[in-house]
KEKE-3310 file (N, C-alpha, C; in steps of 0.2 Angstrom, whole numbers, plus 5000, padded with zeros to 4 digits):
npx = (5084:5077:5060:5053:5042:5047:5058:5050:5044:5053:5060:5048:5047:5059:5051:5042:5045:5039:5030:5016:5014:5022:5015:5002:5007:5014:5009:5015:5028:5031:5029:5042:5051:5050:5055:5068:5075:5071:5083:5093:5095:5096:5108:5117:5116:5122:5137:5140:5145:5156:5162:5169:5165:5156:5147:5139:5128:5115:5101:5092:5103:5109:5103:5099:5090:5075:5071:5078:5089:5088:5093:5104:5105:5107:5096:5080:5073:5063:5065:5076:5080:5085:5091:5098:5113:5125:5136:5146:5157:5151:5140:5128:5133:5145:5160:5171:5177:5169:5155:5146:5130:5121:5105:5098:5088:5094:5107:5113:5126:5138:5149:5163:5171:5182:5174:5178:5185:5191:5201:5210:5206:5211:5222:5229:5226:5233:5247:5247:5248:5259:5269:5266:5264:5269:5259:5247:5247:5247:5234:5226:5232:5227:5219:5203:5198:5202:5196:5183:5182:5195:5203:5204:5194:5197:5190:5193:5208:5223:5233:5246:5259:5254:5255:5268:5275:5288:5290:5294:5289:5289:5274:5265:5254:5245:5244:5242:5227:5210:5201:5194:5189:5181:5172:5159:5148:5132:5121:5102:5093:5100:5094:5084:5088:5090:5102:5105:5110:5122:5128:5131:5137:5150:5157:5157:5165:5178:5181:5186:5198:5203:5193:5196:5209:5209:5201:5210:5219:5213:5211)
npy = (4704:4716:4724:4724:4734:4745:4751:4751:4764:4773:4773:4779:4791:4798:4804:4811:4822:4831:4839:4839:4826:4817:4815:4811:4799:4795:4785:4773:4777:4778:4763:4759:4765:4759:4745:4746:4752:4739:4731:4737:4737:4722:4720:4726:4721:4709:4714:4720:4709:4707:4717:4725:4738:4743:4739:4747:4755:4760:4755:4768:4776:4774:4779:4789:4805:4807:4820:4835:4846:4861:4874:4880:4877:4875:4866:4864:4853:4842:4831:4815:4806:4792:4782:4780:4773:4775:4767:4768:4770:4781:4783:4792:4805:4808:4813:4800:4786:4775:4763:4762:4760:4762:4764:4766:4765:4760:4768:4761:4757:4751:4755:4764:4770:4786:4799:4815:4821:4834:4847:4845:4832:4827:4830:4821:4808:4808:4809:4798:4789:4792:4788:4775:4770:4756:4747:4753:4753:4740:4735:4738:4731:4720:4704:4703:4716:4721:4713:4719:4732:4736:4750:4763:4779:4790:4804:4815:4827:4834:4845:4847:4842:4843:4854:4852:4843:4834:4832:4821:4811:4795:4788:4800:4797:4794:4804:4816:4812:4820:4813:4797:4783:4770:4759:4751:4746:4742:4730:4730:4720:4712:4720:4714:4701:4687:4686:4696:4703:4695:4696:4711:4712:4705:4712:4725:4717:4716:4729:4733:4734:4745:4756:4754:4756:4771:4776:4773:4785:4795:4795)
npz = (4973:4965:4961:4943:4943:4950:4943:4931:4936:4939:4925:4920:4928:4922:4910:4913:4921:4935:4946:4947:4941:4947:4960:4957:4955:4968:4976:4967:4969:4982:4981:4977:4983:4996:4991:4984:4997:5004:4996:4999:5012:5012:5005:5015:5027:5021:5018:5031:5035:5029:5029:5043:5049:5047:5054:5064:5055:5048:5035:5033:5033:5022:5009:4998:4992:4984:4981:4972:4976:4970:4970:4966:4953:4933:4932:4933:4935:4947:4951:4956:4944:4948:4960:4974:4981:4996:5004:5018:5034:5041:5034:5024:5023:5029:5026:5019:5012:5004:4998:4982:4975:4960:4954:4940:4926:4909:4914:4925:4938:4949:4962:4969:4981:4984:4981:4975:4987:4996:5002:5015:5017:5002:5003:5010:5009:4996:5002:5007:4996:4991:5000:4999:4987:4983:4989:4987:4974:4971:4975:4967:4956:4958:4955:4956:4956:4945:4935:4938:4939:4931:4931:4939:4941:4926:4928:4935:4935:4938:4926:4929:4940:4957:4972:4981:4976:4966:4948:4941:4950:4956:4958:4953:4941:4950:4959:4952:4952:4957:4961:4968:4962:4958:4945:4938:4925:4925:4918:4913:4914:4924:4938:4939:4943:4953:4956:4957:4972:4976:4967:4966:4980:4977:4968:4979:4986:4981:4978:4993:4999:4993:4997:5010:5013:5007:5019:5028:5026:5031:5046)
capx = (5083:5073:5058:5050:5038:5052:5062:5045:5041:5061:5058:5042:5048:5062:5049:5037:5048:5037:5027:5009:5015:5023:5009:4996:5009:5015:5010:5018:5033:5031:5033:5049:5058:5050:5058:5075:5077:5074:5086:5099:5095:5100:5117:5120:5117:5129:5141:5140:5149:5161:5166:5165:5166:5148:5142:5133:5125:5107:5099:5089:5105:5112:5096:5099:5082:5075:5071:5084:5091:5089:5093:5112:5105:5101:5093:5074:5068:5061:5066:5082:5078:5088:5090:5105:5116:5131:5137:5153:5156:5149:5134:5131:5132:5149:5165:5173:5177:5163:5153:5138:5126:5116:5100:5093:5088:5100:5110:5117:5132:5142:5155:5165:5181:5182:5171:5181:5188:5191:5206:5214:5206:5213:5230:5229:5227:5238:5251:5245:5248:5267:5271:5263:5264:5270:5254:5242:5249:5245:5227:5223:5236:5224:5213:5196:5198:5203:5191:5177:5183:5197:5205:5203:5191:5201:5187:5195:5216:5228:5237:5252:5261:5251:5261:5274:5276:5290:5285:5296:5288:5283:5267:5264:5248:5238:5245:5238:5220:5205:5194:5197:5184:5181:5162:5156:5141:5127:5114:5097:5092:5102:5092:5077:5090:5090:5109:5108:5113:5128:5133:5133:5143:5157:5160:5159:5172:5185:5184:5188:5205:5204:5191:5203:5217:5207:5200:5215:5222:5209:5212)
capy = (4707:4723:4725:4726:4739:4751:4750:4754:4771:4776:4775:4785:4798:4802:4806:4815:4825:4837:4840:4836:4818:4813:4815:4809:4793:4795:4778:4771:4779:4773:4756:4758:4768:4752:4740:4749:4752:4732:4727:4742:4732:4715:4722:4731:4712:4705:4721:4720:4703:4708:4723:4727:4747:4745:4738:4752:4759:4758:4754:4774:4781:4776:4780:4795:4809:4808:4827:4835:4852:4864:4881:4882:4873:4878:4863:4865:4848:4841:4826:4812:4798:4786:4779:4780:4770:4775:4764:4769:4768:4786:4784:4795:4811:4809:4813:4798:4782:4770:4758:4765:4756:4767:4763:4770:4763:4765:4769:4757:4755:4747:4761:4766:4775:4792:4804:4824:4824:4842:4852:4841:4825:4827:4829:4816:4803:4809:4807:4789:4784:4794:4783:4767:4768:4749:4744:4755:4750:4731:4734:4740:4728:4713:4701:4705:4722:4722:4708:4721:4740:4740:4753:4771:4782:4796:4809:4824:4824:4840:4845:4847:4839:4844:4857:4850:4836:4834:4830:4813:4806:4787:4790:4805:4796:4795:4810:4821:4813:4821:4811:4790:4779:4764:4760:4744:4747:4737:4728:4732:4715:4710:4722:4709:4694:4682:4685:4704:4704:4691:4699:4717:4711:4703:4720:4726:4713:4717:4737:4734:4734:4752:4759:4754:4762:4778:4778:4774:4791:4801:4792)
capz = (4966:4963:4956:4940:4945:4952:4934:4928:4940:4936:4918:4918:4929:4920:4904:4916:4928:4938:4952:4945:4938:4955:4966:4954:4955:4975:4979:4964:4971:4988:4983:4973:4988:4998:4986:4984:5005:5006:4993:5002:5019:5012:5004:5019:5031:5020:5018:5036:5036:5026:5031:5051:5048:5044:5060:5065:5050:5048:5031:5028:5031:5014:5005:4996:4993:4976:4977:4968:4977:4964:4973:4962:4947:4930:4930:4938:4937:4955:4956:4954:4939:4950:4966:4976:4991:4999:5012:5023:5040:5043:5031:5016:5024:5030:5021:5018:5007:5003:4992:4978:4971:4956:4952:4935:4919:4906:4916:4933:4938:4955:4961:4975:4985:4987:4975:4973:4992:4996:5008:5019:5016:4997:5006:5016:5002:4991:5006:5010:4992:4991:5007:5000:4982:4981:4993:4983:4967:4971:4977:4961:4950:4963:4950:4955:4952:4936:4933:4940:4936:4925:4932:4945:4936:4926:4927:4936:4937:4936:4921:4932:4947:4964:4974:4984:4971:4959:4942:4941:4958:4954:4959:4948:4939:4954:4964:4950:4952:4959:4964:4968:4962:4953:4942:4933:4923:4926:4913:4915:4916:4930:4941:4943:4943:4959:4959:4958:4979:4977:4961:4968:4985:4974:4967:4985:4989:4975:4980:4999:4999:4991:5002:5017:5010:5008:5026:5033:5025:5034:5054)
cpx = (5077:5067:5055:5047:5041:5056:5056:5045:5046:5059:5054:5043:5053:5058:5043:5039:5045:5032:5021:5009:5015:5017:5001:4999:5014:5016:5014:5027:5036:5032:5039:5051:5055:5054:5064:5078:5075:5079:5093:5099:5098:5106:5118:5120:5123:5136:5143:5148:5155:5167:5164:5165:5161:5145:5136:5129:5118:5105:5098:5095:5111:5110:5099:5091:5080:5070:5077:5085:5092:5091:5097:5110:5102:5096:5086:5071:5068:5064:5073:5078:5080:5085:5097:5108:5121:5131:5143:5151:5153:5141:5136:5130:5140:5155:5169:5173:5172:5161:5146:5136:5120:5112:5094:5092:5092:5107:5112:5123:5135:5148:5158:5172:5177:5180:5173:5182:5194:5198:5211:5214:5210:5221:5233:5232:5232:5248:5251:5248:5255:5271:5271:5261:5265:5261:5249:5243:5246:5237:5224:5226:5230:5220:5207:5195:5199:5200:5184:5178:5190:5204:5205:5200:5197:5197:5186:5204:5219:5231:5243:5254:5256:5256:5263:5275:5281:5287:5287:5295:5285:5278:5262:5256:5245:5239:5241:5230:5216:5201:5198:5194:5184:5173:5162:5150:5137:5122:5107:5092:5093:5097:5086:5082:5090:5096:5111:5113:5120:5134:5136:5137:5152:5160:5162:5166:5178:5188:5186:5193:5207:5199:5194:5208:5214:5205:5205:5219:5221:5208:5216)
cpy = (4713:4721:4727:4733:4746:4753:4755:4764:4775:4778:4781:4791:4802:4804:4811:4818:4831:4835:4835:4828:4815:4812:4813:4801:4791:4789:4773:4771:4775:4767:4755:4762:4761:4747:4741:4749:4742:4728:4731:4737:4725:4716:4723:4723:4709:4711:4720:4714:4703:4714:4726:4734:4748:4745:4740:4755:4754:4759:4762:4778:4780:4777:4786:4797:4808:4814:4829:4844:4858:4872:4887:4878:4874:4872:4861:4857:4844:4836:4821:4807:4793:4784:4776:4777:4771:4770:4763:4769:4775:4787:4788:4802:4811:4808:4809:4791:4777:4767:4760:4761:4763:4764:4766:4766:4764:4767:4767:4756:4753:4752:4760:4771:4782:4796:4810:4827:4832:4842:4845:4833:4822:4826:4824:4810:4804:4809:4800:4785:4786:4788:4775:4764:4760:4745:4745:4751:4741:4732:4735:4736:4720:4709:4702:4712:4726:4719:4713:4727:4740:4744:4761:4774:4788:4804:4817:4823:4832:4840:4843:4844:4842:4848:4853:4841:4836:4829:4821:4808:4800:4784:4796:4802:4795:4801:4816:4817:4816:4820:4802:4783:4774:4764:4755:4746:4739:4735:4727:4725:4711:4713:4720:4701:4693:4683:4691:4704:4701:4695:4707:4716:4707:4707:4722:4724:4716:4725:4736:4736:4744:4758:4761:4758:4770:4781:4779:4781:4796:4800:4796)
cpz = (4967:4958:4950:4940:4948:4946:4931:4930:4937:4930:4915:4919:4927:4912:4908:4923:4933:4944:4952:4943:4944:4960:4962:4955:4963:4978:4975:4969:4978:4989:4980:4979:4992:4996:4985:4993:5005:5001:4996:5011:5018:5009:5009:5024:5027:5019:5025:5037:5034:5027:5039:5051:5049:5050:5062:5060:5046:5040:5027:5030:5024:5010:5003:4994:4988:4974:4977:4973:4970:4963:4967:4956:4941:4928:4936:4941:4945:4956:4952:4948:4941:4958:4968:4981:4990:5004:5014:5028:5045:5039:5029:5017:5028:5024:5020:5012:5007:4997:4989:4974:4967:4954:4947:4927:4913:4909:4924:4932:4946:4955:4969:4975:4987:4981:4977:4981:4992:5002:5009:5020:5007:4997:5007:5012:4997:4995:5006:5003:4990:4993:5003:4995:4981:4982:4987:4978:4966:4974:4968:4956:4953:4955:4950:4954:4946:4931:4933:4937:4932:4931:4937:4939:4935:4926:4930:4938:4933:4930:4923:4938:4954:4968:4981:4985:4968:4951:4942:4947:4955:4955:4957:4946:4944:4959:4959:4950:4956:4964:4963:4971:4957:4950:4937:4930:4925:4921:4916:4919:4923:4936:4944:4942:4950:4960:4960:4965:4978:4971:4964:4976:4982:4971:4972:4987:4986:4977:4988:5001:4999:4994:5010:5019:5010:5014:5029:5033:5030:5044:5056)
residu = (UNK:UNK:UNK:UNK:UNK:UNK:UNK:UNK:UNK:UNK:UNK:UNK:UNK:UNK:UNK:UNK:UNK:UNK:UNK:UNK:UNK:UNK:UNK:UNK:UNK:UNK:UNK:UNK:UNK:UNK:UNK:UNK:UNK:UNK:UNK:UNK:UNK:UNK:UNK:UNK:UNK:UNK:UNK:UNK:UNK:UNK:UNK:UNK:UNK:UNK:UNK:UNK:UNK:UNK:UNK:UNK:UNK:UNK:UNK:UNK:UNK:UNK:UNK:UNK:UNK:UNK:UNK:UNK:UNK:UNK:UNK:UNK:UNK:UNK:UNK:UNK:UNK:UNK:UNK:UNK:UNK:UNK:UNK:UNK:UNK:UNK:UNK:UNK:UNK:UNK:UNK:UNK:UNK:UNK:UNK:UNK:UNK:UNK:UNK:UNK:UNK:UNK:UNK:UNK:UNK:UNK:UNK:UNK:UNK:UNK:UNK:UNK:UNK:UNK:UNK:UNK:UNK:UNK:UNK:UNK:UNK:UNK:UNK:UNK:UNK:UNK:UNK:UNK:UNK:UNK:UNK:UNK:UNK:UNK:UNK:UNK:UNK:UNK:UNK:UNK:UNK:UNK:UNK:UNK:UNK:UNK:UNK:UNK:UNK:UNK:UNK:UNK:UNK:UNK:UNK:UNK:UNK:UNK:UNK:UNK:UNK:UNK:UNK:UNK:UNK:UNK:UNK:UNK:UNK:UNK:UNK:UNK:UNK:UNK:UNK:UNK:UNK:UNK:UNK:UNK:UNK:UNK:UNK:UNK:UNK:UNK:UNK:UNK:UNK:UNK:UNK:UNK:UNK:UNK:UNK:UNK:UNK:UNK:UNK:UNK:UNK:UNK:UNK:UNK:UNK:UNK:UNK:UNK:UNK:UNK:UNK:UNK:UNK:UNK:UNK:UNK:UNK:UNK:UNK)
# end
């Protein structure tokens, strides 16, 4: 579980977002990225077990920054209100399918797959599910995944078929998607619960199928 004190820091620094606040509270900080990297280290041990993809992949490389690139933004403020993991088999700098944990007040959630795959990886996948629409279809029709997300997010998807689609392809609803990811919200409370870890690998578990399926697109 997570704690307390790191909820707390999150919370303030999204009411006091700027330079001066931070480094008056640095150490505050320093112990919630401490506390967040050892709750990403014991997901990632049992992640591991579960998934041998992981094998290699070292805890600070699913750690996202929590300064905010703001070069292309018209949004100035310094720094993330959250706290972020990715964990695939390339770590969170490579382009592929994987499992996120968000870590924000108000707003937590357990997610995964492939977030707005670009060019050729966007092909790829939209091939793998043409070919293998039965397969797909059953990863996602599975009972703990409908028990956990419900459904593939629909928050980017063409108006129109995909070029060198026909419109009545029986894979139409997810050839015109975007992007192909799943996302449970999380209650705040949970995040200091003693089952946080086992709760958040059970999600894990239920998206595997569909992280698989997306890798295997891009081999």
């Amino acid at each position: 579980m997570l704690s307390s004190s790191t909820i707390s820091f999150l919370t303030e620094l999204k009411e006091n977002n700027n330079k001066e606040w931070f480094d008056l509270h640095r150490k505050d900080y320093e112990h919630a990225k401490q506390d967040y990297l050892q709750f990403v280290t014991s997901v990632l041990n049992k992640l591991k077990a579960l998934d041998p993809t992981l094998e290699n992949l070292e805890p600070k490389k699913c750690v996202f920054r929590i300064n905010r690139d703001v070069r292309f933004s018209k949004n100035k403020d310094p720094y993330k209100t959250n706290m972020g993991s990715f964990y695939s088999k390339g770590g969170k700098a490579v382009e592929c399918a994987g499992y996120y944990f968000h870590l924000e007040p108000g707003s937590c959630f357990i997610g995964g797959g492939y977030w707005m795959p670009q060019g050729p990886a966007l092909k790829n996948i939209r091939s793998e599910i043409d070919y293998n629409l039965e397969e797909f279809s059953g990863i996602l029709q599975e009972k703990s995944m409908k028990k956990y997300f419900g459904s593939l997010s629909q928050e980017a998807r063409l108006s129109r078929p995909p070029q060198g689609y026909e419109a009545d392809n029986p894979a139409m609803e997810f050839l015109k998607l975007k992007s192909f990811t799943v996302t449970a919200p999380l209650a705040d409370d949970m995040l200091t619960d003693q089952n946080l870890i086992s709760v958040t690998i059970d999600h894990f578990r239920a998206m595997k199928p569909l992280i698989h399926f997306l890798n295997r697109s891009l081999d």
